[in-house]
N, C-alpha and C positions, 0 to 999 in steps of 0.2 A: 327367478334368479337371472340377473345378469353376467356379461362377462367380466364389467369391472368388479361385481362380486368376489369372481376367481382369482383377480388380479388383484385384490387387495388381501385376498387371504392369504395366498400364494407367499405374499411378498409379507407379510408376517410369521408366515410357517417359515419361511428361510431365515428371518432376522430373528427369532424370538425373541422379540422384544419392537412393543407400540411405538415405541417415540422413533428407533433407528426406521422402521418400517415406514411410519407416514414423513420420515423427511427423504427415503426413499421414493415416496411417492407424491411427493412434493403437495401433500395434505394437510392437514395441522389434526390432533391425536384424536380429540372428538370422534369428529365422524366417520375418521377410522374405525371406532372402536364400533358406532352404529352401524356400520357395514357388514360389520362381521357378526354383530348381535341377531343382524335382521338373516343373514346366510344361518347361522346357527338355529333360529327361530326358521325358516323353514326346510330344512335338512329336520328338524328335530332331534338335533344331534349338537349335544358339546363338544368343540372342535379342541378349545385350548382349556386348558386349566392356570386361572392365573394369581398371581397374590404380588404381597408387597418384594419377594426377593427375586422371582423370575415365573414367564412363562413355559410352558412346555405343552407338547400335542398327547391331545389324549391319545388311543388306539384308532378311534374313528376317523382323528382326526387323521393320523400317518397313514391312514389308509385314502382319507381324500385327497392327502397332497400328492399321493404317487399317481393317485387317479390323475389328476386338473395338470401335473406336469406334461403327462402324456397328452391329456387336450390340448396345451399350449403347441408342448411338438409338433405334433403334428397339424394343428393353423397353421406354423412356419411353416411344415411339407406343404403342404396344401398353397399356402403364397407361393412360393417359390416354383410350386408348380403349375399355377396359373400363371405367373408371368411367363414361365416359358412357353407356355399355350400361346400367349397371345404375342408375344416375338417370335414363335414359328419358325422362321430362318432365318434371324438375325439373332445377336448377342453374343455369345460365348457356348464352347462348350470344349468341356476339358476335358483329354485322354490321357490317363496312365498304364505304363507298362513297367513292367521287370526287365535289367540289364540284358536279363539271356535270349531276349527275342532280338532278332537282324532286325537293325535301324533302319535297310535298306525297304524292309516291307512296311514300318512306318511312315516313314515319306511318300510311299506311294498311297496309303493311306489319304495322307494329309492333301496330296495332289488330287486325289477322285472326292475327295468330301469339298475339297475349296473349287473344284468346277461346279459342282451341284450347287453349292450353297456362299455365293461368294462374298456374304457380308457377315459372315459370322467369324469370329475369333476363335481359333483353333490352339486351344493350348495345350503342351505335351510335360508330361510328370515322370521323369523315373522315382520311383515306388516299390517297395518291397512289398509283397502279397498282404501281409496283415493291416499294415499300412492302408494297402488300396482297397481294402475292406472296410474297415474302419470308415475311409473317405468318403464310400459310395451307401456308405449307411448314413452317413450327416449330410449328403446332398451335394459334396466338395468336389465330386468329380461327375463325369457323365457314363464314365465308361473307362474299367481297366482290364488289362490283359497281364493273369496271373498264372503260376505254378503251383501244383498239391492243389487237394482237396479243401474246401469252401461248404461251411454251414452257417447260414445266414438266408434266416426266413422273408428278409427283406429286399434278398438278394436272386436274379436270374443269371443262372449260368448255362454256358453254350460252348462247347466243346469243340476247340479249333484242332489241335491236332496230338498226338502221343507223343511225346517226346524220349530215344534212349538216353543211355551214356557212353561216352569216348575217356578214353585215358589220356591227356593230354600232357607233353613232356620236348623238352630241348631235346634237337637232337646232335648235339656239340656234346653231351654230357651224360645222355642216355642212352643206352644202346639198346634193343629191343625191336623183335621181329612180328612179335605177335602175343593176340591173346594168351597164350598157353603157358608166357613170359612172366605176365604179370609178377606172382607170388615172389621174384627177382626182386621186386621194388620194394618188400617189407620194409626196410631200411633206411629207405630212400624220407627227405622230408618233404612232406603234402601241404599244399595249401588248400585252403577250405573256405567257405561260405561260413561267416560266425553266426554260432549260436543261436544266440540271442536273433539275430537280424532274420533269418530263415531256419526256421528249428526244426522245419520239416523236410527239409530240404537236407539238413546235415546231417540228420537221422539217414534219410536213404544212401548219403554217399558212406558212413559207417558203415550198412548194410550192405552193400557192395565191396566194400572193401572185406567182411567178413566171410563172404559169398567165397574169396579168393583166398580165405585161411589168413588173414591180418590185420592188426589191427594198425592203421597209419599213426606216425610220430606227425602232429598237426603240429606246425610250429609257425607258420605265418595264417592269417585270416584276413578275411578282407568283404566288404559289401557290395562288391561291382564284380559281374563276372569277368568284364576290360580289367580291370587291376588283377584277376588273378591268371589270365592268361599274359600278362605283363612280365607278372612276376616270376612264371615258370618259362618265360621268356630271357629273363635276365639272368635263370641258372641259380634262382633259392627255389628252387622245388617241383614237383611236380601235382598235376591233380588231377579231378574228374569232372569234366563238365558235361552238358545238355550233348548231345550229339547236333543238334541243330548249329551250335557253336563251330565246333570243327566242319561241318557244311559250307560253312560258309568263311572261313578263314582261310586265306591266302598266303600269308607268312610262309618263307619256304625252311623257315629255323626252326618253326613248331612242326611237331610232328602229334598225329592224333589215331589212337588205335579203338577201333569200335569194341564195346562190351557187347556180345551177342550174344556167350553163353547165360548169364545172368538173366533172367525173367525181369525186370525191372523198368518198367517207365512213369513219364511223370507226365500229369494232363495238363497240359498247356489251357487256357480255359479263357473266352471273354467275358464276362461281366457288365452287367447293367442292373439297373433298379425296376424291381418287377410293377413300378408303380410307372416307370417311363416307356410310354408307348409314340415317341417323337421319330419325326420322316428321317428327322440325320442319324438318332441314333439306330434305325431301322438300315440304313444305307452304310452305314461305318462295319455292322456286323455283315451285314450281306457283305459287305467285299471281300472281309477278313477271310469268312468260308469259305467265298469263291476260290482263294487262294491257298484252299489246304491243300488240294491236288496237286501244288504245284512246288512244296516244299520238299 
């Protein structure tokens, strides 16, 4: 058995149908058909069942194509990870994060990786967690830095730092002294992380709001946590963010009240492919850690 064996089967299990199949593979129908006789003859297994009105895959055979998909994937892993073997410290290599991490410790990032490695291309992705999951499963990134919990057997994860929550709100329009206030703001309109975009993440800010006996009137949403402290800037609402946000936010209009009695945080988490054992991306996590002490 050859690889073009795989390659021609393949490419008839997806078309079903000989003729679309070999001008896919730019053969003529024949020896298409002998390729797949002689794979079937030693498999000793009939892969397709066919007649005059259409093909289809037997049982064996939908079981070989899920097999031979996955041998093709991972060739691709496997190329893609020899060429970065052999670029070593050149080429590219791409970092995604989440809105709620301070941009300021990206750049310094970017600064201690481009002294180390000064011919590589550094490229930066905001990225919602599922997202940058998804990406570091196809090989599309090198390296993200996500929020919540991560299952992915494909995937290494390294634990930068715990993240709480702050109550974040104008203070031209809200008045409030302290945690104990909170249950004041029932009323008030929230803005929030959508659904859809961070589902785990909206879960918990629900959960904290019910912590406080309320359930919030969500009436604006938004995918960046900059737009939604924007917006409770501009006086449509108030919300809840990372605590690491209020850390680090200067505005003397926002005002940010820490949630402490709530048991509640979120794992801040870096990300890599348990298949990439590379010096930058070894150098990218080391620094990140070096830096939890100091958030």
């Amino acid at each position: 058995m050859e690889l073009r064996h795989l390659k021609y089967f393949l490419a008839v299990a997806e078309e079903l149908n000989f003729t679309k199949a070999s001008e896919k593979l730019f053969i003529s129908q024949p020896p298409l058909s002998r390729q797949i006789a002689e794979l079937e003859e030693e498999l000793h297994a009939k892969l397709f069942i066919r007649n005059n009105k259409k093909v289809e895959l037997t049982e064996a055979g939908k079981y070989f194509k899920e097999e031979v998909t996955a041998i093709f994937q991972n060739l691709e892993r496997i190329s893609v990870k020899t060429k970065k073997i052999a670029e070593n410290v050149s080429g590219e290599f791409r970092i995604a994060y989440i809105s709620s991490i301070y941009s300021a410790v990206i750049s310094d990032l970017i600064k201690h990786l481009k002294a180390q490695f000064p011919y590589v291309n550094f490229k930066l992705f905001e990225i919602s967690t599922t997202k940058q999951i998804d990406a570091l499963e196809q090989g599309k990134i090198e390296m993200g830095i996500i929020r919540s919990p991560i299952q992915s057997p494909k995937i290494k994860s390294h634990l930068w730092f715990k993240d709480g929550f702050s109550l974040v709100y104008n203070k031209k329009f809200i008045q409030i002294k302290s945690e104990n206030e909170i249950v004041k703001l029932k009323d008030e309109t929230f803005v929030f992380f959508n659904k859809d975009y961070a589902p785990h993440y909206h879960e918990v800010l629900l959960e904290l709001c019910a912590f406080y006996s309320f359930t919030p009137k969500i009436i604006h949403e938004a995918n960046n946590i900059n737009s939604i402290v924007q917006l409770v800037k501009n006086g449509l609402g108030i919300s809840i963010v990372p605590s690491n946000i209020a850390k680090n936010n200067q505005d003397s209009e926002i005002g940010f009240i820490e949630l402490k009695k709530v048991n509640l945080y979120t794992n801040v988490s870096l990300i890599t492919s348990k298949d990439d054992h590379s010096e930058i991306t070894r150098s990218a996590v080391d620094f990140l850690l070096t830096k939890k002490s100091s958030r």
